[in-house]
C-alpha positions in Angstrom: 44.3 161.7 50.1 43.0 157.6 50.0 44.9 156.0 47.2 44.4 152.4 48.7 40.9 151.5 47.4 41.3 148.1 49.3 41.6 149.6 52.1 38.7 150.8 54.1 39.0 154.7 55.5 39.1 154.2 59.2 36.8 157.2 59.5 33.8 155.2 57.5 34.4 151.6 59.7 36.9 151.4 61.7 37.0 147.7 62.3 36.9 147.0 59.0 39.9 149.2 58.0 41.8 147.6 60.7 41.1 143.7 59.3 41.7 145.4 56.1 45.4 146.8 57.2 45.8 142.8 58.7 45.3 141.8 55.3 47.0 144.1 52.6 50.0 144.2 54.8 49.7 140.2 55.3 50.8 140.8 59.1 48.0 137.4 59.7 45.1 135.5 58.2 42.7 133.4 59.8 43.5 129.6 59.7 41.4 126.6 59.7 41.7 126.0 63.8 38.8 128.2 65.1 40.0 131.3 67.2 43.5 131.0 65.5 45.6 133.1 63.2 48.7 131.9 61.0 51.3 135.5 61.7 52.1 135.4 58.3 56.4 136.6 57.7 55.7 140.3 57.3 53.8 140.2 61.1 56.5 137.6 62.8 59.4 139.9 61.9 57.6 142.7 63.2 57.1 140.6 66.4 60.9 139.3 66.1 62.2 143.1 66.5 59.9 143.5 69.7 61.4 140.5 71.1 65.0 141.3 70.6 64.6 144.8 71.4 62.3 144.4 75.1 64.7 141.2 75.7 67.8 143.2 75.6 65.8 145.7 78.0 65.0 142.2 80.6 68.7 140.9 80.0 70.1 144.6 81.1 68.5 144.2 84.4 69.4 140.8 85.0 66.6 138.3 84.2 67.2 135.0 82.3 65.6 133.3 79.5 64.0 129.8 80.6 61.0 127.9 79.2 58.2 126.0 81.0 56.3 122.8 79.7 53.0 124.1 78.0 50.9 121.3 80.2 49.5 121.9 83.3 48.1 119.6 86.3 45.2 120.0 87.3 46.4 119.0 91.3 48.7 122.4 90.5 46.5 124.8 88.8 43.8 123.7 92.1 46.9 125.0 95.0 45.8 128.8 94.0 41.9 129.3 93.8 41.5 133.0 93.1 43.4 131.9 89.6 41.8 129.2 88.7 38.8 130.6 89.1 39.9 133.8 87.4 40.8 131.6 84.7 38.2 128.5 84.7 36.3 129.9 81.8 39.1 130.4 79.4 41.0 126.6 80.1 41.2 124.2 77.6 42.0 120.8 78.9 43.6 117.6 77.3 41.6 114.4 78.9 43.3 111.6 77.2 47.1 110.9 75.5 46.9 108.4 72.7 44.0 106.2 72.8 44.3 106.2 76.6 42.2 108.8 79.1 44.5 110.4 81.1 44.4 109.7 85.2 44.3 113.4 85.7 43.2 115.6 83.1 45.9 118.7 82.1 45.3 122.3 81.3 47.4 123.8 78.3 48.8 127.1 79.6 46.5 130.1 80.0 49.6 131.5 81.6 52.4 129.9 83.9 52.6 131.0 87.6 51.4 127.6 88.7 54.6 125.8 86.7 57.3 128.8 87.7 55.7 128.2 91.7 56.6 124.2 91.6 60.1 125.0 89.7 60.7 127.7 92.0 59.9 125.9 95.2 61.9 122.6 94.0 65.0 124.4 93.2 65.3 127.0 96.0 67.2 126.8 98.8 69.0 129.8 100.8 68.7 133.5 100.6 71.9 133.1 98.6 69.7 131.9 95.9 67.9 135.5 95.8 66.7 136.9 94.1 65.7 134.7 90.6 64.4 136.7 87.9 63.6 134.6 84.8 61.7 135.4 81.6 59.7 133.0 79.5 58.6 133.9 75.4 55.9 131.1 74.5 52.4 130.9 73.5 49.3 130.5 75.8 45.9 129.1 74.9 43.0 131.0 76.4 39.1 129.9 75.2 37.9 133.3 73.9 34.6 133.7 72.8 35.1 136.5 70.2 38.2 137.2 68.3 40.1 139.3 66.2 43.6 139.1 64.9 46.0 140.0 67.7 44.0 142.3 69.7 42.4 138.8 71.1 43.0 135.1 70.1 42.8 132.1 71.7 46.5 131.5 70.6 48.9 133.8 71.3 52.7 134.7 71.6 53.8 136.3 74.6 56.3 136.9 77.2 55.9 136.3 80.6 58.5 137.2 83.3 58.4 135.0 86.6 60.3 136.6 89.9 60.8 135.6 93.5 62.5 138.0 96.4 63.8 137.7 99.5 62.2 140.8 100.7 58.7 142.6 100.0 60.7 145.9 99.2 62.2 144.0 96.3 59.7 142.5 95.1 57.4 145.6 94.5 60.6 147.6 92.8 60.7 144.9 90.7 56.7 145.6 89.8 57.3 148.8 89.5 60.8 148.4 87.5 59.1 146.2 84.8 56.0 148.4 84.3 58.5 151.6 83.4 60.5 149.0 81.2 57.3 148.6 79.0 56.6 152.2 79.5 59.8 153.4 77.9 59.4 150.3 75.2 55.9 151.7 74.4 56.7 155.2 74.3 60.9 155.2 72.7 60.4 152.4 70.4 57.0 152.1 69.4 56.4 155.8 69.5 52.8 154.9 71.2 52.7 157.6 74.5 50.7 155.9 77.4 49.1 156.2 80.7 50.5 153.7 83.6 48.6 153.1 87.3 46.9 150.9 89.3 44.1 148.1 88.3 41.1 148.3 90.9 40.0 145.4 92.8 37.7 143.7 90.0 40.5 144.2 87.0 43.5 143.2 88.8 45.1 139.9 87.6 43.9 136.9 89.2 46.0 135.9 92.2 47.6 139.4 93.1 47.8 141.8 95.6 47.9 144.7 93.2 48.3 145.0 89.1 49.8 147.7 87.9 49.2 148.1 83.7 50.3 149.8 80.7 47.3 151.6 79.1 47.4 152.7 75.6 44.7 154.6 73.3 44.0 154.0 69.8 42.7 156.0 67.0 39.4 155.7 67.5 39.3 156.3 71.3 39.1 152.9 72.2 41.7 152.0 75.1 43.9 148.9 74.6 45.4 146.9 77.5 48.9 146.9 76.5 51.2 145.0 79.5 51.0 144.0 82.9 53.0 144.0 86.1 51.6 141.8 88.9 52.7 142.0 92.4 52.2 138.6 94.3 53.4 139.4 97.9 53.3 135.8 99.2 50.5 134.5 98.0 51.7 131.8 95.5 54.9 131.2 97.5 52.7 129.8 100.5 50.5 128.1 98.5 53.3 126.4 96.6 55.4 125.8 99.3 58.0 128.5 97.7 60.5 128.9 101.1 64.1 129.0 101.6 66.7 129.6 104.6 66.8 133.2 105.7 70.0 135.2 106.9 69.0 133.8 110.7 68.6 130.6 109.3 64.6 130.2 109.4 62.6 129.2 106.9 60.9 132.1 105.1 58.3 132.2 102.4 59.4 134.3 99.1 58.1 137.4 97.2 56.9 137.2 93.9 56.0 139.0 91.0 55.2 138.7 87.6 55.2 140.4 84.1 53.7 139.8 80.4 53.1 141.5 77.2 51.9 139.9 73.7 51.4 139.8 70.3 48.9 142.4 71.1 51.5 145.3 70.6 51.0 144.4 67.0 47.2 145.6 67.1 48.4 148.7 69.0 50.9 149.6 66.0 48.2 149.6 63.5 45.8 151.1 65.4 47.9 154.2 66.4 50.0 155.3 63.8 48.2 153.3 60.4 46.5 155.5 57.6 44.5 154.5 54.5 46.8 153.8 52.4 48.3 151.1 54.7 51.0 150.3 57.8 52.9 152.9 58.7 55.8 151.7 61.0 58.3 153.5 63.6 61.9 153.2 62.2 63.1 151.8 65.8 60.7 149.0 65.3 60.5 148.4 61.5 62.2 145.2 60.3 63.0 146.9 57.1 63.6 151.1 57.6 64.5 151.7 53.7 63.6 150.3 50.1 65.7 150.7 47.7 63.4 151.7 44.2 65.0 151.4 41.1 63.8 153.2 38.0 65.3 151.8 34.7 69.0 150.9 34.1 70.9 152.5 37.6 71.9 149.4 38.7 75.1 151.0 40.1 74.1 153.5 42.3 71.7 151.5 43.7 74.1 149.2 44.6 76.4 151.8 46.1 73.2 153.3 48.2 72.5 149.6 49.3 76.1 148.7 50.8 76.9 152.4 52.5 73.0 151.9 54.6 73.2 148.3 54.8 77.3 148.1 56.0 76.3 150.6 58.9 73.4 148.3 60.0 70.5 150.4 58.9 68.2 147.4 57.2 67.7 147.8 53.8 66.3 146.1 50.7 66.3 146.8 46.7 63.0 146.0 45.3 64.3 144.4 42.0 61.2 142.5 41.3 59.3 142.4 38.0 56.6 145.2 38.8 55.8 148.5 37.7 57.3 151.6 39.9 53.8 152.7 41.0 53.1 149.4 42.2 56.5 149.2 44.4 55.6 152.8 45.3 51.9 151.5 47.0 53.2 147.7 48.3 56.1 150.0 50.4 53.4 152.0 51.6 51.3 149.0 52.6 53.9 147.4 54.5 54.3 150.6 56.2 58.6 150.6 55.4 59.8 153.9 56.9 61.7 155.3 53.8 61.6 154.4 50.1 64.6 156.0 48.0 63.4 156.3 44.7 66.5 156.0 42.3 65.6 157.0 38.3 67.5 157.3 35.0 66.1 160.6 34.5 66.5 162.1 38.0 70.4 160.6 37.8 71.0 162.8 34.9 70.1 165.6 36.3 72.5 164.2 39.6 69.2 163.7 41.9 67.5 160.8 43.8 64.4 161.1 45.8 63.5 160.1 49.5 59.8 159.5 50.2 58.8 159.5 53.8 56.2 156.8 54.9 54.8 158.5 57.6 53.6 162.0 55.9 54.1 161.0 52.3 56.6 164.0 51.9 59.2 164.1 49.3 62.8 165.3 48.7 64.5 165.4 45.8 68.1 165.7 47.2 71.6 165.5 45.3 72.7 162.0 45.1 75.8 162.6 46.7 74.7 163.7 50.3 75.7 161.9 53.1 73.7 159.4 52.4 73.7 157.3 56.0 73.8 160.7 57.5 70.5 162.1 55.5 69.1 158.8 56.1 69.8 158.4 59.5 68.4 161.9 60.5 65.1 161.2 58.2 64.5 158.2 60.3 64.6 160.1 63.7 62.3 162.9 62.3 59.9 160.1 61.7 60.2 158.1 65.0 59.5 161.8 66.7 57.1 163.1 64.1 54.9 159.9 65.1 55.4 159.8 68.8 54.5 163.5 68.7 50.8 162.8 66.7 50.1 159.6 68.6 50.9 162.4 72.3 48.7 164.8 70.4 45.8 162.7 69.6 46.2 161.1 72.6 46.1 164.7 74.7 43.0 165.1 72.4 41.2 162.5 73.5 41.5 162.9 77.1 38.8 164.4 78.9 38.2 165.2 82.9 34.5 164.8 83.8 32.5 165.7 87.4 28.9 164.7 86.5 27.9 161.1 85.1 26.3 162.9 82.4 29.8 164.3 80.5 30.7 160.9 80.5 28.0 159.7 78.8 28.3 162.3 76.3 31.7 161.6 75.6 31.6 158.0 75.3 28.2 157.7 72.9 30.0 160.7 70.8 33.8 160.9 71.0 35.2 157.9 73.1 38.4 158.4 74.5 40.5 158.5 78.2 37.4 160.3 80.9 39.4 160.8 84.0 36.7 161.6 86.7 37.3 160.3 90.7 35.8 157.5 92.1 35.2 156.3 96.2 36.5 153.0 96.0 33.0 151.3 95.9 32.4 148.3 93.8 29.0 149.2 92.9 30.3 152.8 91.5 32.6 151.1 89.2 29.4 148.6 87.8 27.5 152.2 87.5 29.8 153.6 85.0 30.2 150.0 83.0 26.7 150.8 82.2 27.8 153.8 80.1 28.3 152.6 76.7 30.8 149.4 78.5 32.8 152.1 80.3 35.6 149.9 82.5 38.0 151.7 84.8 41.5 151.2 83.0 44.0 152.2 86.5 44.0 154.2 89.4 46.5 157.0 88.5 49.0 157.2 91.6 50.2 160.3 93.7 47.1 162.6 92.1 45.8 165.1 94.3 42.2 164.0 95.4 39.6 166.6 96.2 36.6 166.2 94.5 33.7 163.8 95.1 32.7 160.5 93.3 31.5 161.2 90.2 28.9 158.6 90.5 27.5 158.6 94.0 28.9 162.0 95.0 30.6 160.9 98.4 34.1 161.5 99.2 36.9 160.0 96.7 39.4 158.4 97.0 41.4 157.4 93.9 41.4 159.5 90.6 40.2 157.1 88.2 40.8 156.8 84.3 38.0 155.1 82.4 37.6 153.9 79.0 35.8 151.9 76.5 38.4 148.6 75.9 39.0 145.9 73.5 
């Protein structure tokens, strides 16, 4: 049942639920630079948490932190044409330092292969030097037209991984490797399952050979973009100049790849897992997994609750501010913390305190001398499950195969979601079915058996295709 009346039900307008959730929660409000967002501190630490958690995942398979100026040439964005081009409309540029134009005008960073190319071909030198697999955490300014808080902004926070190879073999395991590391991130920590494949020709990232991408679906059947993997081969390294001494001595051009993901994983965690009364966070994930709620004079055991969670590194807080237990009761629930223990005079006498589960608003009244890190610890897994297991189920929902042109239209103008349906490869197939309600492919799922026709011109396919209406 909707107690939040300041929160919109996502079932009446689901946009407006979603700024709503942005708001109440204060994740981000807009700012007075156009396009922009201030993350406020309760949407940073969410973002801090996925940036220690997928860096320890990069670190583990040998990459290295390193950070790139956030100015760009315009003589080095110019050395790669298909991105610069792919990204002309979206450049900002600074023309003039100080009172003084500039001699050549400077891009600020829509994203960084250009910078990572020059550094890469200064500093190389032998196979020996092989591979170099660095990661960069910065924001990028991209010139969007319409915006909405952390879905899309011209701002952003991000991380952008930056590799070179010796060999094309390594190079595409590490495009593959890096999509399965967001994969797992996506589906173990954020408890959001998702589809994984191939971009077509007209979505791939501008500059590759291929982009492989991690494709999420929110509540409303609306698919979300989620991370990238891009695989290069060798054309940045040849326009950059990016060569080094092979094992016979000659002078070989590298292979390259590169990864990102963004702040938009915030818009993904609302949109999958949020309700009406507020966030709703998975405990791997959540900066804070427990309140503490006291109810009159138990000071002690509250204190004793607080050091056995907080001493065995589950993150905990008392709320000991000046406000009334219902009103503690709804701000947890806003701010989507994962457990509230609810600790009363009353409930003491009677040798009880009470766990309240964020995530189906279930209680239990338990004996306050359980285990309490073990009870807690196990409450915290049935969560992160119980909401990877509704997000799969929803998502499973939502997914429809379709043979004729007119199933897809009926699902997207009724009940959008994931339409898998196979397409021939042609261009102008993939233009027919963005006419249907804004229908995009999202990938080419790999390996899938193909022996149907295409659903739009009805000649042989070749690629099993998933479309989707996107943000």
């Amino acid at each position: 049942m909707k107690k939040n009346e300041k929160i919109t039900s996502r079932d009446v307008d689901f946009a407006k639920w979603y700024t709503d959730i942005v708001n109440e929660a204060h994740l981000a409000c807009y700012s007075k630079v156009k396009g922009c967002i201030v993350i406020e501190p309760n949407g940073y630490a969410i973002w801090e948490r996925m940036q220690e958690e997928l860096d320890k995942m990069f670190k583990e398979t040998g990459h290295r932190n390193i950070y790139m100026p956030m100015l760009i040439p315009e003589n080095l964005m110019n050395k790669e044409q298909d991105l610069i081009n792919g990204f002309a409309p979206e450049v900002a540029w600074v023309t003039q330092g100080g009172s003084k134009k500039l001699d050549e005008r400077m891009c600020i960073r829509p994203t960084s292969e250009t910078l990572f190319s020059d550094y890469y071909s200064s500093v190389l030198k032998s196979y020996k030097d092989l591979p170099m697999k660095y990661n960069q955490w910065c924001s990028v300014l991209r010139w969007e037209k319409e915006t909405r808080p952390f879905l899309r902004s011209r701002e952003f926070l991000w991380q952008e991984g930056h590799t070179i190879h010796e060999t094309k073999k390594e190079a595409e395991k590490e495009t593959k490797d890096m999509l399965n590391i967001y994969k797992t991130f996506f589906e173990e920590y954020l408890a959001i399952p998702v589809v994984t494949g191939r971009k077509t020709e007209s979505e791939k990232f501008a500059g590759a050979e291929y982009t492989l991408t991690v494709e999420a679906l929110m509540y409303n059947g609306i698919s979300l973009q989620s991370a990238t993997s891009h695989f290069f081969g060798q054309k940045f390294s040849k326009a950059y100049d990016i060569k080094f001494a092979d094992r016979n001595n000659n002078l070989s051009y590298v292979y390259q790849t590169s990864w990102g993901s963004s702040t938009r994983m915030l818009g993904a965690l609302i949109m999958v897992h949020s309700d009406d009364n507020g966030l709703v966070l998975p405990p791997k994930i959540a900066p804070t997994k427990v309140v503490i709620i006291p109810i009159g004079d138990v000071k002690e055991e509250v204190e004793k609750i607080y050091e056995k969670l907080k001493t065995n590194n589950i993150s905990v807080i008392i709320d000991n501010s000046d406000k009334t237990p219902g009103f503690k009761f709804a701000e947890a629930e806003v701010l989507g913390i994962p457990i509230r223990i609810e600790v009363g005079e009353r409930d003491l006498k009677e040798n009880k305190i009470t766990f309240v589960r964020r995530d189906t608003n279930e209680k239990y009244t338990v004996d306050k001398d359980i285990d309490i890190l073990n009870y807690t610890s196990n409450l915290l897994e049935k969560i992160q499950t119980n909401l990877f297991n509704k997000a799969k189920a929803r998502l499973e929902s939502l997914t429809y195969e379709a043979h004729f042109l007119k199933e897809v239209e009926d699902i997207m103008n009724t009940k959008p979601g994931f339409v898998k349906a196979m397409w021939c490869g042609d261009p102008a197939c993939e233009l027919k079915m963005k006419e249907i309600n804004g229908a995009k492919s999202r990938c080419i799922l790999e390996n899938e058996k193909i022996d149907d026709k295409c659903i739009v011109c009805g000649k042989p396919a070749k690629d099993l295709v998933v479309w989707g209406i996107q943000y």
